[in-house]
C-alpha positions as CSV (number, residue, x, y, z in Angstrom):
1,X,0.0,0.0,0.0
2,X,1.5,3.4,-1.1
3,X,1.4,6.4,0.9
4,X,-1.0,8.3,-1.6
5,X,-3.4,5.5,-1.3
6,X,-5.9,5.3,1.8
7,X,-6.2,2.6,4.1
8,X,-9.6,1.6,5.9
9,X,-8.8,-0.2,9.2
10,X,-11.6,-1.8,10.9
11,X,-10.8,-1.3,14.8
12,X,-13.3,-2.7,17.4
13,X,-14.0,-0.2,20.2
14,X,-16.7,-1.0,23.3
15,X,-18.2,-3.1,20.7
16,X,-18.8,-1.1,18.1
17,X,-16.6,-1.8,14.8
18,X,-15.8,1.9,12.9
19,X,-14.0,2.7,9.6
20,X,-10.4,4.9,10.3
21,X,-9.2,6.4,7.5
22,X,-5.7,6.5,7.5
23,X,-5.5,10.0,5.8
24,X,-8.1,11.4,7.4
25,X,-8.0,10.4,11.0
26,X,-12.4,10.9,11.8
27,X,-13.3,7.5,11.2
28,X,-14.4,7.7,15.2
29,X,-16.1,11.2,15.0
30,X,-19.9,11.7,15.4
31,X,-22.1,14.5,16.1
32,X,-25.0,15.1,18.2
33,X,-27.7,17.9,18.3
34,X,-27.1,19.4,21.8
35,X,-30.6,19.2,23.1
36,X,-30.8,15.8,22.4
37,X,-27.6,14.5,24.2
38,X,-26.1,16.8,27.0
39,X,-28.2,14.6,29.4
40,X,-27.2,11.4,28.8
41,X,-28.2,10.3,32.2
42,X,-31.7,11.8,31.8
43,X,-32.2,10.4,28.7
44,X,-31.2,6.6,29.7
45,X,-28.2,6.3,27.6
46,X,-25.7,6.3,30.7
47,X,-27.3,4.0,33.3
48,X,-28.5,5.3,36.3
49,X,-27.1,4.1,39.7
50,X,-29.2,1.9,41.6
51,X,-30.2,1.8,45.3
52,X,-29.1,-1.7,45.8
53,X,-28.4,-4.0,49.0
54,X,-25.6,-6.6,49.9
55,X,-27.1,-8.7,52.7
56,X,-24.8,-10.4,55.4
57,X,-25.7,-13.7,53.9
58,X,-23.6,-13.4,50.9
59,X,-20.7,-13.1,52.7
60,X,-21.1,-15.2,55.3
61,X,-21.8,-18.1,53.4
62,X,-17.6,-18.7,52.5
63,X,-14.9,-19.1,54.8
64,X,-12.5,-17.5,53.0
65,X,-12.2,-15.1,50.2
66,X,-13.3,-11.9,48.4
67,X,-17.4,-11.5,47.6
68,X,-17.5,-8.6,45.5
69,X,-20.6,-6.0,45.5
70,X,-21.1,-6.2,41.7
71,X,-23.5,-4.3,40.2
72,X,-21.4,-3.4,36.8
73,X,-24.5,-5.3,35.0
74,X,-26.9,-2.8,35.8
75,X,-23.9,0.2,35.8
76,X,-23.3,-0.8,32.1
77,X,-19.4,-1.7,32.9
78,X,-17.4,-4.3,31.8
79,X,-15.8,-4.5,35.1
80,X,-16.8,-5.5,38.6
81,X,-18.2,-1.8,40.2
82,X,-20.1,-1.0,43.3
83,X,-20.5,3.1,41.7
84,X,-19.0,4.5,38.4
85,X,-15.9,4.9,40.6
86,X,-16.0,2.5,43.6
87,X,-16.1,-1.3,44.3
88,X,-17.0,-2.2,47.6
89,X,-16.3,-6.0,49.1
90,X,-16.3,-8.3,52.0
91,X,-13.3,-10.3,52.5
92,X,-13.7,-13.2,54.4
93,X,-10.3,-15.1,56.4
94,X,-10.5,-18.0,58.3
95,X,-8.0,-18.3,60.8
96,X,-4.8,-19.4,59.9
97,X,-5.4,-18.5,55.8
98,X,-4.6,-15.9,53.8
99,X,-6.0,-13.4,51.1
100,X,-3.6,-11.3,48.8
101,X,-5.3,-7.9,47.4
102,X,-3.5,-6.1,44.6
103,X,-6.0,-3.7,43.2
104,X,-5.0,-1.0,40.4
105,X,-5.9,1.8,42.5
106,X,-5.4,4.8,44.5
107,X,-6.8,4.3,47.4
108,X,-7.8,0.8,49.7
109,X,-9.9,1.3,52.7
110,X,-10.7,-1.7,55.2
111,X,-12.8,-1.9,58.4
112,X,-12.4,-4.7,60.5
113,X,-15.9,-5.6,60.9
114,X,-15.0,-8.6,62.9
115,X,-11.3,-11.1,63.9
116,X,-8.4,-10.4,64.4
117,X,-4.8,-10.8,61.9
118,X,-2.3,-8.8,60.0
119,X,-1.4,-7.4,56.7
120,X,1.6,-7.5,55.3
121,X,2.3,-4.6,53.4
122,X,6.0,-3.7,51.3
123,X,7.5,-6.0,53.9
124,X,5.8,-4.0,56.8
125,X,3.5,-5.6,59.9
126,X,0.1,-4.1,60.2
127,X,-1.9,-5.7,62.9
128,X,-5.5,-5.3,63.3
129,X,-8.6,-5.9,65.4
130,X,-12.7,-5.4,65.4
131,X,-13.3,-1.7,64.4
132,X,-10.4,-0.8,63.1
133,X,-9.9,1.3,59.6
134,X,-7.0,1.1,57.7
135,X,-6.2,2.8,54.5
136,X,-3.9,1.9,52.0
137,X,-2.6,3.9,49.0
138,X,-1.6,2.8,45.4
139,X,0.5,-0.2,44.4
140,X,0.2,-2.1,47.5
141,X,0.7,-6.1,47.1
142,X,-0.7,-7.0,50.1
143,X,-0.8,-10.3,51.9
144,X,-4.4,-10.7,55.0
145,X,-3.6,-13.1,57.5
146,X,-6.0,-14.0,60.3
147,X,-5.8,-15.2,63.6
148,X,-9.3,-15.4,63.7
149,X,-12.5,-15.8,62.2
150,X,-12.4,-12.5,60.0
151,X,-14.6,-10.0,58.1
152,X,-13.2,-6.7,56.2
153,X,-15.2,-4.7,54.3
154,X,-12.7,-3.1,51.1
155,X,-13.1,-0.7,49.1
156,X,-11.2,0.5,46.3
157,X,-11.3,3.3,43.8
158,X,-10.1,0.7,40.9
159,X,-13.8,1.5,38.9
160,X,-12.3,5.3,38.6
161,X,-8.8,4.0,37.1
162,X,-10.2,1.6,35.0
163,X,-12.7,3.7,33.2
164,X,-10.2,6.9,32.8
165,X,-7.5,4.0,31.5
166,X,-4.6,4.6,34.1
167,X,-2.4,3.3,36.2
168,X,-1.3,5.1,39.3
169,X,2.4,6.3,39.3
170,X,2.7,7.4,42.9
171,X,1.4,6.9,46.3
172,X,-0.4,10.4,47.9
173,X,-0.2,9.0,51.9
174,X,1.1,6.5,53.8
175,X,-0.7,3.4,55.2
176,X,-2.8,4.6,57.8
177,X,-4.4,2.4,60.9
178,X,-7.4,4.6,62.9
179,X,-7.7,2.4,66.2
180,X,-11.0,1.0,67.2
181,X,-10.6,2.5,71.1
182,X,-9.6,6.1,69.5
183,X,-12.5,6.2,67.0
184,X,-14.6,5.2,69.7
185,X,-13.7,7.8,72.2
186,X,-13.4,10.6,69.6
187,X,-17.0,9.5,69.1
188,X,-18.2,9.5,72.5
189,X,-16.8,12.9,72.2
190,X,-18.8,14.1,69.8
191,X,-22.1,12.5,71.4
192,X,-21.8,14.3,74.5
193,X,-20.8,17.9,73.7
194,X,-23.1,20.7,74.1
195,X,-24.5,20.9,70.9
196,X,-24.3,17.4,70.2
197,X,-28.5,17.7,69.7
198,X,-28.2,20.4,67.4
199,X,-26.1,18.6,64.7
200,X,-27.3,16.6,61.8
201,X,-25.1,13.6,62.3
202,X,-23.5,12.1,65.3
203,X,-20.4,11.0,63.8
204,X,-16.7,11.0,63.4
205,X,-14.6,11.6,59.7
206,X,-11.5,10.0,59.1
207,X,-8.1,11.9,57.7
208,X,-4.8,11.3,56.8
209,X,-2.7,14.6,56.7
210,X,-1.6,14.7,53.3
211,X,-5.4,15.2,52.3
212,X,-6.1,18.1,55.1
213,X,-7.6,20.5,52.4
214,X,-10.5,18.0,51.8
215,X,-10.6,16.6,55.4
216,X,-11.5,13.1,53.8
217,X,-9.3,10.0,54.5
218,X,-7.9,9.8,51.2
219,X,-7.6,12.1,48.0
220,X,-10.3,10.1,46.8
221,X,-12.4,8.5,49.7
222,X,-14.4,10.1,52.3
223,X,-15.1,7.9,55.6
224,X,-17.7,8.6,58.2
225,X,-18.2,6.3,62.0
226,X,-21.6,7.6,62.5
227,X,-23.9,6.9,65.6
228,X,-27.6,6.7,65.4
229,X,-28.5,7.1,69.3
230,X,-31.5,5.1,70.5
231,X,-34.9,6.6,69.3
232,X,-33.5,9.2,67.3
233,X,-33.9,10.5,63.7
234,X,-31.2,11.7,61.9
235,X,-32.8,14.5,59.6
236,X,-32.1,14.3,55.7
237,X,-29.3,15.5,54.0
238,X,-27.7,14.8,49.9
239,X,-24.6,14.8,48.3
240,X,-23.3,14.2,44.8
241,X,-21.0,11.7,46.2
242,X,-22.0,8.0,46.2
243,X,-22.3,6.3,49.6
244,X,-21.5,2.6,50.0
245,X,-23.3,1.9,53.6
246,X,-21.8,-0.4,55.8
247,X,-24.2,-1.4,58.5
248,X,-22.7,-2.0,62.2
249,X,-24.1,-3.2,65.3
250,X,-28.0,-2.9,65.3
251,X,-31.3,-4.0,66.2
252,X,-34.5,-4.7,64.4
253,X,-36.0,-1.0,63.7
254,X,-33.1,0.8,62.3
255,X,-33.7,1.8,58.9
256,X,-33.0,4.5,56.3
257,X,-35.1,6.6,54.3
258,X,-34.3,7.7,51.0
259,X,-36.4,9.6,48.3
260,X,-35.4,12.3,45.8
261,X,-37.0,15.4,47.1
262,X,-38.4,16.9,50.4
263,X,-40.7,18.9,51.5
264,X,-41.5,22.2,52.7
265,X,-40.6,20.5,56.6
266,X,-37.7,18.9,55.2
267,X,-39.6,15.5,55.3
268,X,-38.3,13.3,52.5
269,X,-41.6,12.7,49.9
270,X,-42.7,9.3,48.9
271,X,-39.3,7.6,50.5
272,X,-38.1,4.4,50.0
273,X,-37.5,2.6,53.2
274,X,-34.3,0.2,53.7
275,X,-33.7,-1.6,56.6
276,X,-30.5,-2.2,58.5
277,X,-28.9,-5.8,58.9
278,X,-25.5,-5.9,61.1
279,X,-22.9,-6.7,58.6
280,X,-24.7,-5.8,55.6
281,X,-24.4,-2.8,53.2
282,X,-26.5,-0.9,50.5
283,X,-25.8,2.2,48.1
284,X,-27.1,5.3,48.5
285,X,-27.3,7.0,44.8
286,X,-26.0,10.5,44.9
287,X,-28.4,13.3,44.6
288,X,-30.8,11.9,47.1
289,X,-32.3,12.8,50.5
290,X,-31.7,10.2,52.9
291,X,-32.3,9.8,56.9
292,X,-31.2,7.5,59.3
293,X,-33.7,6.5,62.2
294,X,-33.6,4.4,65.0
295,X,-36.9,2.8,66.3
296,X,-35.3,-0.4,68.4
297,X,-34.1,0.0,71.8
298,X,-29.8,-0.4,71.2
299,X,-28.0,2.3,69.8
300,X,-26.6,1.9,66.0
301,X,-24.1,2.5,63.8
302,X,-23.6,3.2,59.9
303,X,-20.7,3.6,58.5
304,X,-20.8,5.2,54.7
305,X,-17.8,5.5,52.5
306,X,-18.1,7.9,49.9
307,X,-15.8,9.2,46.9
308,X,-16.2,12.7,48.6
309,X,-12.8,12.7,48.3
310,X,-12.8,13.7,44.6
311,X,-15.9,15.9,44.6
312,X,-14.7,18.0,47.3
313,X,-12.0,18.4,45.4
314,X,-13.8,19.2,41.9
315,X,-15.8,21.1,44.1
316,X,-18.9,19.1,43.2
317,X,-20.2,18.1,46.3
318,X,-22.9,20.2,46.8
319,X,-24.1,18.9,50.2
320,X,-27.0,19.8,52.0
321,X,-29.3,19.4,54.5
322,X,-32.7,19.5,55.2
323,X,-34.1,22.8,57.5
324,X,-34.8,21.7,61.2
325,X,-38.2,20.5,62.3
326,X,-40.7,23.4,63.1
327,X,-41.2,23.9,66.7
């Protein structure tokens, strides 16, 4: 083939075969009419996210290994995804094994829902116990070892990398271990100041210093340890981040409501109601209003994880709450 002559390649992309021509290079250009496609998500072309649950069941049912929560069927990805940019999972260890993790991401967090063990990171000893959080940044071959019967909940911003087709080339904090007895008592903290009743949310964020503009754990994640005190309603609030709810201890009558608007009292209208199971999780799409009540007689906990991270940083979040309750 000579240089004056043109070549039509036929290159397969997301499925869809197109003509390149090699002189003219816009064999892969199109053209929409701007009304018709700035709102892809609107329109049903980019799947929306759904509001979908992970029972305990699923991961209790293996001794040892990773369950992932997978919804890249509905998200319309060809890799597992909890969110456009998260996958969340439960790692199960029985003691004595092992579980190597060696995601292509930025950012790993765990919480040590329940066991003891270790992880061996670059040669380094991390040892952990029930409610810890650790975070982990990129590039980490990492080697779980439990002592005991164990249960991490993991996630990962490897949805993110995978979709914008990188690799990460450096690592933006150090491995970072938040003690269960510290979180707890920077919690009780919290519960017990002055204005404790005033606030929308009982709970505690997690940092690492490196990310101190953002105030979230990672440059990516954002991690919450919320309290939901006995017969209490936490009022609604939204976010454009996703949240990936991890559900700790609680009884029967702890549930969240989630609906996409409120009213003029800041009650959420026509909400969805999704109730809590210790150990379990569910995703709260961004955009919506959602409250957290407790109706049983224990206190609770929820833990969300969140790629606030990012959006604080796009400055996307656009979080607010709901007005208090008239008097």
């Amino acid at each position: 083939m000579t240089t004056s002559e043109k070549a039509t390649v036929e290159l397969v992309m997301g499925g869809i075969a197109v003509d390149i021509d090699d002189d003219d290079w816009s064999g892969e250009a199109r053209y929409f009419e701007y009304s018709r496609a700035a709102n892809p998500v609107g329109s049903g072309r980019v799947p929306p996210l759904p509001m979908e649950r992970f029972p305990a069941g699923r991961h209790r049912a293996i001794t040892t290994g990773i369950v992932p929560f997978d919804l890249s069927e509905a998200l319309g990805t060809s890799t597992p995804a909890t969110s456009p940019a998260l996958l969340a999972a439960f790692i199960r260890i029985a003691p004595g094994d092992t579980v190597e993790t060696a995601p292509v991401a930025t950012s790993e967090l765990y919480c040590v829902i329940a066991g003891e063990g270790s992880s061996i990171i670059d040669g380094r000893e991390l040892r952990w116990a029930t409610g810890d959080f650790f975070v982990l940044p990129a590039n980490c071959r990492t080697v779980h070892r439990a002592t005991t019967d164990t249960t991490l909940y993991w996630v990962t911003d490897e949805p993110l990398l995978r979709h914008l087709g990188v690799a990460p080339t450096e690592q933006r904090f150090a491995p970072t271990r938040f003690p269960a007895e510290r979180l707890r008592a920077e919690l009780a903290d919290v519960e017990h100041s002055p204005r404790a009743t005033d606030r929308n949310r009982l709970s505690v964020l997690l940092n690492t210093v490196p990310n101190d503009m953002t105030q979230t754990v990672t440059h990516v994640l954002w991690a919450m340890y919320g309290l939901v005190p006995v017969g209490t309603v936490q009022r609604p609030h939204r976010h454009q981040s996703v949240a990936l709810d991890l559900v700790g201890q609680c009884a029967p009558g702890c549930f969240t409501l989630v609906g996409r608007s409120i009213d003029e009292d800041g009650e959420i209208i026509d909400p969805i109601r999704v109730d809590w199971e210790p150990q379990s999780a569910f995703v709260t799409p961004p955009g919506l209003w959602h409250a957290h009540h407790n109706e049983s007689g224990e206190p609770a906990w929820i833990i969300p994880i969140q790629d606030a991270g990012l959006h604080s940083y796009l400055r996307t979040l656009d979080i607010r709450f709901a007005p208090p309750r008239r008097t």
